[in-house]
VEXKOL-695792 format. One record per residue (C-alpha): residue number from 1; residue in three letters; chain; x, y, z. Coordinates in steps of 0.1 Angstrom, whole numbers, m for minus. Example, Ala and Ser with C-alpha at 12.3 -4.5 7.8 and 13.67 -1.06 7.14 Angstrom:
<r 1,"ALA","A",<123,m45,78>>
<r 2,"SER","A",<137,m11,71>>
END
This chain:
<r 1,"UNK","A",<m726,1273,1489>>
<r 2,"UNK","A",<m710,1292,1518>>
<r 3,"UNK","A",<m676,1300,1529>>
<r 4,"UNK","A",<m655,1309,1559>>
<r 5,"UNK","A",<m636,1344,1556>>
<r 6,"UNK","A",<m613,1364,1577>>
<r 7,"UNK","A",<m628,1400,1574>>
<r 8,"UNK","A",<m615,1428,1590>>
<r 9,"UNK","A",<m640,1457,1604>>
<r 10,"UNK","A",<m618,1478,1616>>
<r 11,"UNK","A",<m583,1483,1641>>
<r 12,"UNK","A",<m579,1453,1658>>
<r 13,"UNK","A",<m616,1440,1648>>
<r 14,"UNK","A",<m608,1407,1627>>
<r 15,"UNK","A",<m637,1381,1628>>
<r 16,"UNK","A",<m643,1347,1611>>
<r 17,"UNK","A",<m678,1349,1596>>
<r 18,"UNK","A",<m691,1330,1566>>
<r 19,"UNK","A",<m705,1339,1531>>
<r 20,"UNK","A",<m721,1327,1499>>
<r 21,"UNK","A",<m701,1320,1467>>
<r 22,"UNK","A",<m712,1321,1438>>
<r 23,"UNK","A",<m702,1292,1409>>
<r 24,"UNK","A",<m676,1301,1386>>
<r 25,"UNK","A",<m685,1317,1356>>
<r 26,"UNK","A",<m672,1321,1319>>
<r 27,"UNK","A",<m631,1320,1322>>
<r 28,"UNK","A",<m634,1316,1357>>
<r 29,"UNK","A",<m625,1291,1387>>
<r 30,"UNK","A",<m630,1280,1421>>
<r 31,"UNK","A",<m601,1276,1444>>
<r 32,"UNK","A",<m603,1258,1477>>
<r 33,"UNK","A",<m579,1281,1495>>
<r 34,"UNK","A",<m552,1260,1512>>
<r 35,"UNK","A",<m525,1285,1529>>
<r 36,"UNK","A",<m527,1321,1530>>
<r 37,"UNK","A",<m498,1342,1542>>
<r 38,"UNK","A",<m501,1375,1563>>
<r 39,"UNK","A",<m485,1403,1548>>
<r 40,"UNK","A",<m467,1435,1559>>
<r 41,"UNK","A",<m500,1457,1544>>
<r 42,"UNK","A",<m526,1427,1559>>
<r 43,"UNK","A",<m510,1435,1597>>
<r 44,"UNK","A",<m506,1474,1589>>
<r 45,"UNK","A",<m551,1473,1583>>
<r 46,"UNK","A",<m553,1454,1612>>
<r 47,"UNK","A",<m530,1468,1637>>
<r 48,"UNK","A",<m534,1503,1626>>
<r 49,"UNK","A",<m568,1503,1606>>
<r 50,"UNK","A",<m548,1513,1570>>
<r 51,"UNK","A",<m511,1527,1565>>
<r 52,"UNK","A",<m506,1561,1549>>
<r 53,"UNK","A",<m537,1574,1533>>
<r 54,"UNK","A",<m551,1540,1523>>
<r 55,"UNK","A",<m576,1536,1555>>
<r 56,"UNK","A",<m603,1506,1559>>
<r 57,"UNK","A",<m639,1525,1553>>
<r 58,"UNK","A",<m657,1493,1550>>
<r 59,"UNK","A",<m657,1455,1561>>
<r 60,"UNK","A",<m627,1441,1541>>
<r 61,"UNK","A",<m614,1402,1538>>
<r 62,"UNK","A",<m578,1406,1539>>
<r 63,"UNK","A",<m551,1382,1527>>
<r 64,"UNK","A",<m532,1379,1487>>
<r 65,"UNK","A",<m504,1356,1493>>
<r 66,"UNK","A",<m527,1326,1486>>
<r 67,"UNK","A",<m522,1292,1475>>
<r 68,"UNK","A",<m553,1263,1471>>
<r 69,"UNK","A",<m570,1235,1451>>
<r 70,"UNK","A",<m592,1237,1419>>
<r 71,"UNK","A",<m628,1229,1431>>
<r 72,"UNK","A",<m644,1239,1397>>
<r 73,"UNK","A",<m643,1250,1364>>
<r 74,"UNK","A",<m663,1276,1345>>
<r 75,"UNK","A",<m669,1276,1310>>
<r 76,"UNK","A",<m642,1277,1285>>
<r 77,"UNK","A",<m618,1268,1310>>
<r 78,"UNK","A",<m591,1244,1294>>
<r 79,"UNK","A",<m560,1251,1307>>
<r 80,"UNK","A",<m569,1243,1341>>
<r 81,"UNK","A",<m579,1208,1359>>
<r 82,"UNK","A",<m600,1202,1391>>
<r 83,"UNK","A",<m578,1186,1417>>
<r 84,"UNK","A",<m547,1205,1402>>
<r 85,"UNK","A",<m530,1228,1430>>
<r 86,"UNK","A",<m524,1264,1424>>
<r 87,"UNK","A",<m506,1299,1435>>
<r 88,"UNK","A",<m530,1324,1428>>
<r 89,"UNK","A",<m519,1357,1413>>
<r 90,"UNK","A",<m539,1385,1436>>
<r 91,"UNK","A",<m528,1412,1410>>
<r 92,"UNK","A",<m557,1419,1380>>
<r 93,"UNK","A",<m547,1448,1359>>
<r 94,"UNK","A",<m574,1459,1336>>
<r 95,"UNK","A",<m551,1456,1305>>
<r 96,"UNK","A",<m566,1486,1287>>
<r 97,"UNK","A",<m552,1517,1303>>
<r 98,"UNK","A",<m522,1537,1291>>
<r 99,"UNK","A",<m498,1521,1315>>
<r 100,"UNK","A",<m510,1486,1307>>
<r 101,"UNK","A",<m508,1492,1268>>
<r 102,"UNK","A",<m470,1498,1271>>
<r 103,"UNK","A",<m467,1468,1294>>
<r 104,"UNK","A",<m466,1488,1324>>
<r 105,"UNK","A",<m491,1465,1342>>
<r 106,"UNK","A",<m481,1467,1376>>
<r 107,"UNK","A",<m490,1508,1373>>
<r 108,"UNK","A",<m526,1497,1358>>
<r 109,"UNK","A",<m548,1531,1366>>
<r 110,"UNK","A",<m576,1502,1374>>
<r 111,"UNK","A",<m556,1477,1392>>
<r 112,"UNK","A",<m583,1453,1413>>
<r 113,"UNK","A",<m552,1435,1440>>
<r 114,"UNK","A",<m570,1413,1468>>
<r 115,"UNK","A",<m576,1422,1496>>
<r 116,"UNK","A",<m565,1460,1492>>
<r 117,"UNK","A",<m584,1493,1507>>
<r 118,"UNK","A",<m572,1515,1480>>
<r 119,"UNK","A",<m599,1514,1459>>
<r 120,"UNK","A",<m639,1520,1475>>
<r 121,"UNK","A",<m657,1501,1476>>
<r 122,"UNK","A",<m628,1475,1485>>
<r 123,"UNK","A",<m610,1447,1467>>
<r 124,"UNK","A",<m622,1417,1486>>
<r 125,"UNK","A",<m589,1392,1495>>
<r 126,"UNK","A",<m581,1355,1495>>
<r 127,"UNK","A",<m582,1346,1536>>
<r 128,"UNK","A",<m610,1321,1530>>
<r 129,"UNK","A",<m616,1284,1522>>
<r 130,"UNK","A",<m631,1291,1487>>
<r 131,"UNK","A",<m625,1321,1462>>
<r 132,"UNK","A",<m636,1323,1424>>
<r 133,"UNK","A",<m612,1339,1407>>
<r 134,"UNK","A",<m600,1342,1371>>
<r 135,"UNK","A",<m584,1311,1357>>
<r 136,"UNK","A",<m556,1336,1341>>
<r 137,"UNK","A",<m544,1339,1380>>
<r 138,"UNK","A",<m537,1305,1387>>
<r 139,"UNK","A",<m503,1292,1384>>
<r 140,"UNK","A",<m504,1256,1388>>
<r 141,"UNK","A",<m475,1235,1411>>
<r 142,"UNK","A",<m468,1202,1418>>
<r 143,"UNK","A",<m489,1181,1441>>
<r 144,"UNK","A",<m455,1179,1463>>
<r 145,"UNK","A",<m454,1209,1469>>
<r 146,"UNK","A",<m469,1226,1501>>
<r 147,"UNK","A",<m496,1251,1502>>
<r 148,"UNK","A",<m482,1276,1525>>
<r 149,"UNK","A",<m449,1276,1502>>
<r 150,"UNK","A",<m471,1279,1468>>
<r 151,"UNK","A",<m485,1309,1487>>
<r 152,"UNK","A",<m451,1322,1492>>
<r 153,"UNK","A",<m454,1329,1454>>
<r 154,"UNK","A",<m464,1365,1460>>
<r 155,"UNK","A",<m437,1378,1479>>
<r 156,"UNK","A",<m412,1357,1459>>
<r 157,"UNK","A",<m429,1377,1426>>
<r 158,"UNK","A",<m418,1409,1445>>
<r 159,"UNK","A",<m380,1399,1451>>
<r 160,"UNK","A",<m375,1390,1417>>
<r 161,"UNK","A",<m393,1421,1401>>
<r 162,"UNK","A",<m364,1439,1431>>
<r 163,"UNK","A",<m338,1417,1413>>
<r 164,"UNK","A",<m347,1431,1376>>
<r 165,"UNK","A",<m349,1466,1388>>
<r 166,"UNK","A",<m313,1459,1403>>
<r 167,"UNK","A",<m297,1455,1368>>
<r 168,"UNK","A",<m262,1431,1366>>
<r 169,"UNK","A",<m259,1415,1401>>
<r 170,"UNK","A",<m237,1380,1387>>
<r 171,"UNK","A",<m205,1387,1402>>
<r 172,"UNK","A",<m216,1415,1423>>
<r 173,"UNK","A",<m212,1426,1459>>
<r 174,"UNK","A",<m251,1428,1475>>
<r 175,"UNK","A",<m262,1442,1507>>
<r 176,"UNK","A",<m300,1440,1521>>
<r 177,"UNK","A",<m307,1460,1548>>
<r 178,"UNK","A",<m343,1442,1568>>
<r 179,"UNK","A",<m344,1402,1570>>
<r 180,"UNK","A",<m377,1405,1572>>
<r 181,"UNK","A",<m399,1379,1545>>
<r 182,"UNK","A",<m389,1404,1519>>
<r 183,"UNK","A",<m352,1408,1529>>
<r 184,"UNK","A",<m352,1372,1529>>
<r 185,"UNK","A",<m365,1368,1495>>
<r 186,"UNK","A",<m344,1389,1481>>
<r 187,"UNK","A",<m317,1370,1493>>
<r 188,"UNK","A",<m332,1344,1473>>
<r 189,"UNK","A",<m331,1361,1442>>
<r 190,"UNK","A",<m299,1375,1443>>
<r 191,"UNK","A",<m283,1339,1451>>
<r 192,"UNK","A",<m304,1332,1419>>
<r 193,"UNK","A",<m287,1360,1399>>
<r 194,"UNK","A",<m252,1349,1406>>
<r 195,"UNK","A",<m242,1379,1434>>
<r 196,"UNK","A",<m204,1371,1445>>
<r 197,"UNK","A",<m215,1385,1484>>
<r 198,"UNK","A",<m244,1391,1498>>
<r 199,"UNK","A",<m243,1405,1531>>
<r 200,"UNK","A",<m280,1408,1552>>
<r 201,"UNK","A",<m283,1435,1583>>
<r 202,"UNK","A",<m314,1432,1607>>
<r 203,"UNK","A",<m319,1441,1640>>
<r 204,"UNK","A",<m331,1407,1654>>
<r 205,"UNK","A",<m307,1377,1657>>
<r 206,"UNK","A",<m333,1351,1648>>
<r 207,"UNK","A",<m343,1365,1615>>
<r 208,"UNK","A",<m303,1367,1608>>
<r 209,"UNK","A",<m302,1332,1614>>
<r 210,"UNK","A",<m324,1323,1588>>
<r 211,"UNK","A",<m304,1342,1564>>
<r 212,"UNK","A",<m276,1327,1570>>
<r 213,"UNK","A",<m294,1290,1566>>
<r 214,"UNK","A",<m307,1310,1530>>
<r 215,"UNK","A",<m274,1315,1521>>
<r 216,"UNK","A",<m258,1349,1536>>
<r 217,"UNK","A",<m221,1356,1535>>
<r 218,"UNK","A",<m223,1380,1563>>
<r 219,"UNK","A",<m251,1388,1588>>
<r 220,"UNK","A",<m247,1422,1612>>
<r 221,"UNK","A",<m271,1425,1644>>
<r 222,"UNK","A",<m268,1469,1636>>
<r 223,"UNK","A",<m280,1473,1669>>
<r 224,"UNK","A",<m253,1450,1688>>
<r 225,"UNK","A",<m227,1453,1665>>
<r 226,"UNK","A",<m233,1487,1648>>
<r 227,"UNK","A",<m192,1489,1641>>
<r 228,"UNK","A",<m198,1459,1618>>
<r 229,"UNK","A",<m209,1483,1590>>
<r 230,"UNK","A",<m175,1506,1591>>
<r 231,"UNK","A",<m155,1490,1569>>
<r 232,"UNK","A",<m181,1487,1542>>
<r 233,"UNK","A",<m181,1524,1543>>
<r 234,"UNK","A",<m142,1531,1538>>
<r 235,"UNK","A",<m130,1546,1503>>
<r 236,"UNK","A",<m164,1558,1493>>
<r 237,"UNK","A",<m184,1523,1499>>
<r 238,"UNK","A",<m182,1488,1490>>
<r 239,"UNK","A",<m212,1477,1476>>
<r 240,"UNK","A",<m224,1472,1442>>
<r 241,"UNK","A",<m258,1468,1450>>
<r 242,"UNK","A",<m282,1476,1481>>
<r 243,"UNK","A",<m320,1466,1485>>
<r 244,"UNK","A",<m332,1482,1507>>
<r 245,"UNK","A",<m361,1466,1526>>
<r 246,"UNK","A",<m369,1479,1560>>
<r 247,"UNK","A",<m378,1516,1549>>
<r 248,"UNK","A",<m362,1528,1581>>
<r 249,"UNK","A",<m340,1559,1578>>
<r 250,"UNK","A",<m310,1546,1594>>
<r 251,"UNK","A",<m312,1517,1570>>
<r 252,"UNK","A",<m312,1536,1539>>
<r 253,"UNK","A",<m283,1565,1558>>
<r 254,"UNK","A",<m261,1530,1562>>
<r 255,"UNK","A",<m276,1518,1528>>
<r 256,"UNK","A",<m264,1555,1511>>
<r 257,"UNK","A",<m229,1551,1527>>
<r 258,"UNK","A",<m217,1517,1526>>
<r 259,"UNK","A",<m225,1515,1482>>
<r 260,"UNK","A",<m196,1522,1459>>
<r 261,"UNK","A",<m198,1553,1433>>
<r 262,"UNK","A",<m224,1547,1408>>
<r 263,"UNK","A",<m235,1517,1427>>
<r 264,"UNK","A",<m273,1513,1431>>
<r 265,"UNK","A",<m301,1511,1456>>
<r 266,"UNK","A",<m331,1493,1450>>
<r 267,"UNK","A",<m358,1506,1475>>
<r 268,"UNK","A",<m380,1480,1482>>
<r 269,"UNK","A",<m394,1488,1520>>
<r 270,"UNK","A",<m424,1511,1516>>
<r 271,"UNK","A",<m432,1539,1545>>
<r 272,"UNK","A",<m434,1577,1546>>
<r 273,"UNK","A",<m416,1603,1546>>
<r 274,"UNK","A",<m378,1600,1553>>
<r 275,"UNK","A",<m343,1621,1551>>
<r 276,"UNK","A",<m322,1615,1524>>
<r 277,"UNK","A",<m287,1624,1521>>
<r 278,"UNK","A",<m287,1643,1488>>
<r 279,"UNK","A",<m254,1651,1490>>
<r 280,"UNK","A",<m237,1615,1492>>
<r 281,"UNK","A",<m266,1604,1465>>
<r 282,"UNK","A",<m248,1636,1443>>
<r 283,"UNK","A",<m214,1629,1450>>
<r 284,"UNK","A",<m209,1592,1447>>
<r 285,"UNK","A",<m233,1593,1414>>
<r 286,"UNK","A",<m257,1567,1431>>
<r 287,"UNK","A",<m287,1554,1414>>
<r 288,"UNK","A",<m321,1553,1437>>
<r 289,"UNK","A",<m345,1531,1426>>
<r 290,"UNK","A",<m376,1522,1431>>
<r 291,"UNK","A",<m394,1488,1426>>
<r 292,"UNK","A",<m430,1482,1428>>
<r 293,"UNK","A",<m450,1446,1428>>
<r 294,"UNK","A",<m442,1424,1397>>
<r 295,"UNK","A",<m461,1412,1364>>
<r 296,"UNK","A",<m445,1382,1349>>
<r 297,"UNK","A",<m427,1375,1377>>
<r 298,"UNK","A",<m455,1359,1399>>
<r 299,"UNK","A",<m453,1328,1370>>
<r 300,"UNK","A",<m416,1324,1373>>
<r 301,"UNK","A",<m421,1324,1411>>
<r 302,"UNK","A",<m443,1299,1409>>
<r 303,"UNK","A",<m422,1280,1384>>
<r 304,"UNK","A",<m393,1283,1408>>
<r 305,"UNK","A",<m406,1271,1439>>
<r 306,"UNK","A",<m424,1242,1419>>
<r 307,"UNK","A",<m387,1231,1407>>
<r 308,"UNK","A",<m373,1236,1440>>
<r 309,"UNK","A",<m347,1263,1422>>
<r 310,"UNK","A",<m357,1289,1451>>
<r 311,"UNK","A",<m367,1269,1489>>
<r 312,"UNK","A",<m391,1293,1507>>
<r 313,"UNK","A",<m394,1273,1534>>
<r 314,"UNK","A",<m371,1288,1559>>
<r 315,"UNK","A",<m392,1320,1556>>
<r 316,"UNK","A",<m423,1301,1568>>
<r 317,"UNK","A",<m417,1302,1606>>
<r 318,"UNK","A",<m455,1298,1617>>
<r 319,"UNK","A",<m489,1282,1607>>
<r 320,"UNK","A",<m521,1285,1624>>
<r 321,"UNK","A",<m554,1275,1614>>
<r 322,"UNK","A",<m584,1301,1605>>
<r 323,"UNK","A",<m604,1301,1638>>
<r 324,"UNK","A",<m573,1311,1654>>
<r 325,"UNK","A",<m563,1341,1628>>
<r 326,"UNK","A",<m569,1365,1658>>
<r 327,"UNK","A",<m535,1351,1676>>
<r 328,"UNK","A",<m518,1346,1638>>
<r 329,"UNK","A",<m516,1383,1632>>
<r 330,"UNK","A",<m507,1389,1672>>
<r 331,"UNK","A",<m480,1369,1666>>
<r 332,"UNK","A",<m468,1380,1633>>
<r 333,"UNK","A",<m465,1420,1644>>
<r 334,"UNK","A",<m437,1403,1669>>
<r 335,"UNK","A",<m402,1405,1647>>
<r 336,"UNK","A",<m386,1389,1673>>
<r 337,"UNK","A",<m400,1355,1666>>
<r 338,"UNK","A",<m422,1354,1635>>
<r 339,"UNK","A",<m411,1357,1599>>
<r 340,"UNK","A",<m439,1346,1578>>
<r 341,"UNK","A",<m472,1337,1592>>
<r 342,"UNK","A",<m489,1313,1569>>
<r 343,"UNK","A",<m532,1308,1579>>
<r 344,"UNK","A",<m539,1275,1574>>
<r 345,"UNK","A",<m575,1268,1553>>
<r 346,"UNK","A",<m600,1238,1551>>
<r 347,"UNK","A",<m582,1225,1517>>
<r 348,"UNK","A",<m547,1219,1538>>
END
């Protein structure tokens, strides 16, 4: 049995080329992939070849926001039917580790996470029409609902992990800096929470836009209307809560002004180095946190789009079918139109 995949060889080398897969074994299914999403870490390997230290030293298939079908079942499988649809969790912690026995899981010193370069040889991903995977990943949904949102699963897992390292936000006053997917998301999850305000800052209108269709109280262009942010900054800052979610250093200077003494700021937006004020952090008391992937949130992600408690669908702005993954990821590296950039697969 053979498959299409979307492997990556190198910078800007992404080609459609087919391989065998295997039947699933013991606690084990197949998945006939039906929507995959391109991630911020998928366009960093292929525009740049890796981000950080984490280069791509071998042929990798990209892609973990996936979503798909039940093909098969391997033995022992009971909790699972063929036919059923499914987000699949990309994240496998082995369980055993120090981190993992203290429930730590998401800091797993063995973590296997599709379609990641971290490890060598790499962790194959989930851009193809059929995967075997463990049946402990699969998160079934409702046949209503769409692939490409059950993909959306992922990044929603993300948010709300964000959202618990955020502490009280019912009644709060919430500002996300980057309405990007993530921004977006957690949006999402603080509407969820109960946040009395949530105010999104971006430097595109079009990805504004869509926060304010998600639910915004107040969208600022910062790079028409840079003013916009001064009051927020008056008496020592407004905000109760920031995520942070562009990782860009003005973000997280405005981010460090604008919050209130002891207020807190969730840093979500991964990148290198940057300046921090130390001095405002000291003297208004301000917790910096950081947040990293999710464990039992991917299942209550799941659970929520499946209910319809959380609508991704705004953050889905394009879909394009395998063969043409090439002008997918083009078009998703331009912020100016694309939010997320859903593949679509032969299960759809």
């Amino acid at each position: 049995m053979e498959t299409r995949v979307c492997r990556l060889y190198g910078q800007h080398d992404l080609r459609i080329e087919t391989a065998d897969v295997p039947q699933p074994g013991p606690g084990e299914v197949l998945v006939a992939i039906g929507a995959g999403g391109i991630c911020g870490s998928d366009l960093h390997y292929f525009q740049d070849g890796g981000f950080g230290p984490i280069r791509v030293r071998e042929p990798i298939i990209l892609g973990h926001e996936i979503a798909g079908t039940i093909s098969a079942l391997g033995e022992g499988v009971t909790s699972l039917k063929v036919g059923q649809k499914v987000a699949v969790n990309p994240s496998r912690p082995c369980r055993t580790c120090k981190y993992c026995t203290e429930g730590l899981f998401a800091h797993c010193l063995a973590m296997r996470f599709m379609g990641s370069a971290l490890r060598f040889p790499h962790e194959q991903g989930g851009f193809r029409d059929l995967v075997v995977t463990d049946a402990i990943q699969c998160e079934p949904v409702g046949a209503h609902v769409d692939h490409a949102e059950a993909a959306c699963a992922e990044p929603l897992a993300v948010c709300l992990h964000a959202a618990n390292q955020a502490g009280q936000l019912e009644g709060r006053h919430v500002l996300i800096t980057g309405a990007g997917p993530i921004g977006l998301l957690c949006l999402a999850a603080a509407r969820r929470a109960g946040a009395a305000s949530i105010t999104v800052t971006d430097l595109q209108d079009a990805t504004l836009a869509v926060a304010t269709r998600m639910g915004a109280s107040q969208t600022i262009n910062v790079m028409t209307q840079p003013e916009a942010l001064e009051p927020f900054k008056a008496d020592k800052g407004h905000f109760n809560v920031v995520f942070e979610c562009s990782a860009a250093a003005p973000a997280l200077r405005a981010a460090i002004e604008c919050v209130r003494p002891r207020g807190r700021i969730v840093q979500v937006g991964v990148t290198g180095d940057l300046p921090i004020p130390v001095n405002l952090i000291v003297g208004k008391e301000i917790e910096f946190v950081g947040t990293h992937r999710f464990h039992e949130e991917y299942a209550l992600a799941a659970r929520l789009i499946d209910s319809g408690e959380i609508d991704v669908k705004p953050v889905i702005s394009h879909r394009f079918a395998l063969d043409d993954a090439e002008e997918a990821f083009r078009i998703a590296g331009d912020r100016s139109q694309a939010i997320k950039v859903s593949l679509t697969f032969a299960s759809a």
